[in-house]
VEXVODO-803714 format. One line per 2 residues: their letters; for each residue x, y, z of N, C-alpha, C. Coordinates in Angstrom, 2 decimals, padded with zeros to 5 digits. Atoms other than C-alpha are relative to their C-alpha. Layout:
N
A = X Y Z X Y Z X Y Z; ... .
This chain:
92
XX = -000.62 -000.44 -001.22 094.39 109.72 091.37 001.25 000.83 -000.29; -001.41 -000.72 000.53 097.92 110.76 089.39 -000.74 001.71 -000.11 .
XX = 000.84 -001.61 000.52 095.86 113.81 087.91 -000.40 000.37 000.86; 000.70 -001.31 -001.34 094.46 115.13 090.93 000.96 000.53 000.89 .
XX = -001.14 -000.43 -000.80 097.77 114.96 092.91 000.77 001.06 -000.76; -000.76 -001.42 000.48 099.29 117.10 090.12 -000.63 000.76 -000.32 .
XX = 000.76 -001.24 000.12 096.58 119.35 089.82 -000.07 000.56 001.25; -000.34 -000.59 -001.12 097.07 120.04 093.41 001.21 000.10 000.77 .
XX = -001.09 -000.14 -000.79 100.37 120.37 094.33 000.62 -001.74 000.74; -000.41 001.66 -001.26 100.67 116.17 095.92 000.70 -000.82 -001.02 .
XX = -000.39 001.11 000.58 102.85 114.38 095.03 -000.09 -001.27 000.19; 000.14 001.07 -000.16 102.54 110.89 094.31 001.10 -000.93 -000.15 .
XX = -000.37 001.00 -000.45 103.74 108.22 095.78 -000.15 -001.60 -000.33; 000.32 001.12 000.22 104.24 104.36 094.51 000.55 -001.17 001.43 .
XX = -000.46 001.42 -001.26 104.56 101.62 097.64 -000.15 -001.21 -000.65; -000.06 001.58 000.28 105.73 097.91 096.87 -000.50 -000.14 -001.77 .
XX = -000.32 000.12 001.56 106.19 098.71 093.19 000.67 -000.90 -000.15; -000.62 001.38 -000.14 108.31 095.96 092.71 -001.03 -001.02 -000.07 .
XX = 000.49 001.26 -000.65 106.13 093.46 094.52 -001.20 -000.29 -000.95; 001.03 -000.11 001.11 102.97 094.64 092.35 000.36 -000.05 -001.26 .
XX = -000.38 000.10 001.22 104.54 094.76 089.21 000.95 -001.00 -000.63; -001.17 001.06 000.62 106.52 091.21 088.48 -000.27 000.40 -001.32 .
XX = 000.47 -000.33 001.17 104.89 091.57 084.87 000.90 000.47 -000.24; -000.83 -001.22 000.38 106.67 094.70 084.29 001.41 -000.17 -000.29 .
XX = -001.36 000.28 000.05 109.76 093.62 085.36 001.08 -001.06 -000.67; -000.90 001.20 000.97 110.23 090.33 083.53 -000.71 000.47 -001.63 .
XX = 000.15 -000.50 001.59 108.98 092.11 080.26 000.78 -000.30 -000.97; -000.88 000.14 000.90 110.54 092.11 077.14 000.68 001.26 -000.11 .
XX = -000.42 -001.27 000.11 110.66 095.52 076.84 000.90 000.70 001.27; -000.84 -000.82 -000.99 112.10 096.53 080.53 001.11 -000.46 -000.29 .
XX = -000.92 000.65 000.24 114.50 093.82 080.13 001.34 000.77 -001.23; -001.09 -000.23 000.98 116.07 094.94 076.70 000.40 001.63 000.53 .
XX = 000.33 -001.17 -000.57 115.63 098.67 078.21 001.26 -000.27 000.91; -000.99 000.39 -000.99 117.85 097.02 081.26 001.38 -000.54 -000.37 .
XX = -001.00 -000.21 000.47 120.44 095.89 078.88 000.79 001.26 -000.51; -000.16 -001.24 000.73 120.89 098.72 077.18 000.90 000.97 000.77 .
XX = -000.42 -000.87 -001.27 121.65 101.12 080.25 000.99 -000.96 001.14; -000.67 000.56 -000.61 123.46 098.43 082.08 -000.54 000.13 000.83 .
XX = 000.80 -000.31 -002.14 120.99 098.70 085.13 -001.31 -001.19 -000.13; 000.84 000.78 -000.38 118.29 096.54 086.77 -000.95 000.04 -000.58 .
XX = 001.56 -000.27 001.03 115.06 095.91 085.28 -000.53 000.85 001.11; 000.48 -000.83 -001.05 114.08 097.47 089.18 000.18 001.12 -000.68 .
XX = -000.32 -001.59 -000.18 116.08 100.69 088.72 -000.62 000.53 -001.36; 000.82 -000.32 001.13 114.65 100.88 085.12 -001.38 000.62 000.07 .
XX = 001.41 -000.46 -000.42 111.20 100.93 086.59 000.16 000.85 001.03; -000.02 -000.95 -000.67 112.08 102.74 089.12 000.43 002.16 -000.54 .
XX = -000.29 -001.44 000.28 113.76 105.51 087.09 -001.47 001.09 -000.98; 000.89 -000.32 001.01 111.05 105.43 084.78 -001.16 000.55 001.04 .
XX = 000.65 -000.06 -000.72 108.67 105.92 087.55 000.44 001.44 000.32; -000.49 -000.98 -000.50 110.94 108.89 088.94 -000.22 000.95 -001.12 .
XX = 000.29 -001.01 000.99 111.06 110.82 085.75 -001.14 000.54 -000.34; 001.39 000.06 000.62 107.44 110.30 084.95 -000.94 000.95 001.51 .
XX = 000.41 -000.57 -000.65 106.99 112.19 088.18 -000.61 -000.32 001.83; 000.44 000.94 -000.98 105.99 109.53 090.80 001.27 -000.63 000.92 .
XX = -001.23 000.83 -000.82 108.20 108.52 094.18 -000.04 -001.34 000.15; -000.19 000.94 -000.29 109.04 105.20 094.08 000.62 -000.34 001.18 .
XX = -000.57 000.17 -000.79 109.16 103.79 097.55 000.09 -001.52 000.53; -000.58 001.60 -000.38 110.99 100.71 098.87 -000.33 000.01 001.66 .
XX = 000.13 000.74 -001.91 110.83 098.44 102.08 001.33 -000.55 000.09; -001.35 001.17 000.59 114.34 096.68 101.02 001.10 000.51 001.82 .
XX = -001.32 000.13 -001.42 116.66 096.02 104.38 001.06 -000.34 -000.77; -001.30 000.20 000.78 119.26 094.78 101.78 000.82 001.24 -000.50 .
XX = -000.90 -001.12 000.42 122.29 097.02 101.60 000.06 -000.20 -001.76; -000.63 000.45 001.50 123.32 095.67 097.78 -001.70 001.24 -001.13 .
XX = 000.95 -000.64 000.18 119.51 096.89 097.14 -000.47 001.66 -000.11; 000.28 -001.55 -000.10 119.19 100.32 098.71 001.44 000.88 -000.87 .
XX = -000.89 -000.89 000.69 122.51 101.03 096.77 -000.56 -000.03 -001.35; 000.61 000.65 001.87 120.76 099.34 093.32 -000.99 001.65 000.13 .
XX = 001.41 -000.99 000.26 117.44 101.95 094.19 000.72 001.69 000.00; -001.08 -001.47 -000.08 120.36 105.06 094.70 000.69 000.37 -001.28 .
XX = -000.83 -000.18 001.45 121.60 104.22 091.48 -000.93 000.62 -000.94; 000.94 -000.43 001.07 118.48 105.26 089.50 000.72 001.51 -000.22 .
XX = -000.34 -001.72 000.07 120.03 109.26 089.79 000.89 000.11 -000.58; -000.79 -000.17 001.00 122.88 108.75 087.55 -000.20 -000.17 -001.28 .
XX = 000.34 000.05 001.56 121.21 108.16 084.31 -001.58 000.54 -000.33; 001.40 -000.68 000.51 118.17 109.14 082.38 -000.49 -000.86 -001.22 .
XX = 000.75 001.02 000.73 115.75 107.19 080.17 000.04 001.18 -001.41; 000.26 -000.77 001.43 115.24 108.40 076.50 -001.34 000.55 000.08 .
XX = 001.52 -000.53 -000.08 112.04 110.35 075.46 -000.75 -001.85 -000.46; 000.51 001.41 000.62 111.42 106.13 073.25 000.01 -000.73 001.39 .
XX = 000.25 000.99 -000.90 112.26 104.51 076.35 -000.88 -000.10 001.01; 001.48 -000.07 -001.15 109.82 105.91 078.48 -001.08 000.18 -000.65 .
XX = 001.18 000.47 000.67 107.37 105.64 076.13 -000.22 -000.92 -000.57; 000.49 001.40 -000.13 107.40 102.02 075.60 -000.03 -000.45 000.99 .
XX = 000.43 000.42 -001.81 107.29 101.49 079.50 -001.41 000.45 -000.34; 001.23 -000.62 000.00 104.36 103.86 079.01 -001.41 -001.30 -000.22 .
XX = 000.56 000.39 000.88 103.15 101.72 076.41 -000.41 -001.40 000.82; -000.05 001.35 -000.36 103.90 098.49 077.80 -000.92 000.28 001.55 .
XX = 001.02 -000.33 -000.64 101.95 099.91 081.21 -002.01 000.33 -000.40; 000.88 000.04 000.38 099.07 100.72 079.54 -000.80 -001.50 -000.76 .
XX = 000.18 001.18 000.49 098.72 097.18 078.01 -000.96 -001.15 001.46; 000.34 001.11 -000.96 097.68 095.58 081.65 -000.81 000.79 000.76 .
């Protein structure tokens, strides 16, 4: 579905990322990833998500939250770090 949206112009869209992906988020790898950068294991996946080309979209009524998911735009993942998300995605 990714590949067809960017072979046509659509961008894609992730809903209730979060909710679908606990896995992901209690990883080993997002985790140390989330030290590292000083940010959430969320905004981690979320940035990683953003870079990689895909909107990550929230449902979150929590202010503390929608500022956490605002924060992804001040930093940037390494070329290694998004390719052990990659990696670690491809595993499940």
């Amino acid at each position: 579905m990714r590949h067809w949206c960017a072979d046509h112009g659509v961008i894609y869209q992730s809903f209730w990322t979060l909710t679908a992906n606990p896995h992901i988020l209690a990883s080993n790898t997002v985790r140390t990833i989330a030290q590292k950068y000083r940010r959430t294991e969320a905004q981690i996946f979320f940035r990683y998500l953003s870079q990689s080309g895909i909107v990550p979209i929230t449902g979150t009524t929590s202010e503390q939250h929608m500022r956490e998911d605002l924060g992804i735009f001040d930093f940037e993942l390494s070329f290694e770090d998004l390719k052990n998300v990659t990696l670690l995605l491809n595993q499940g």
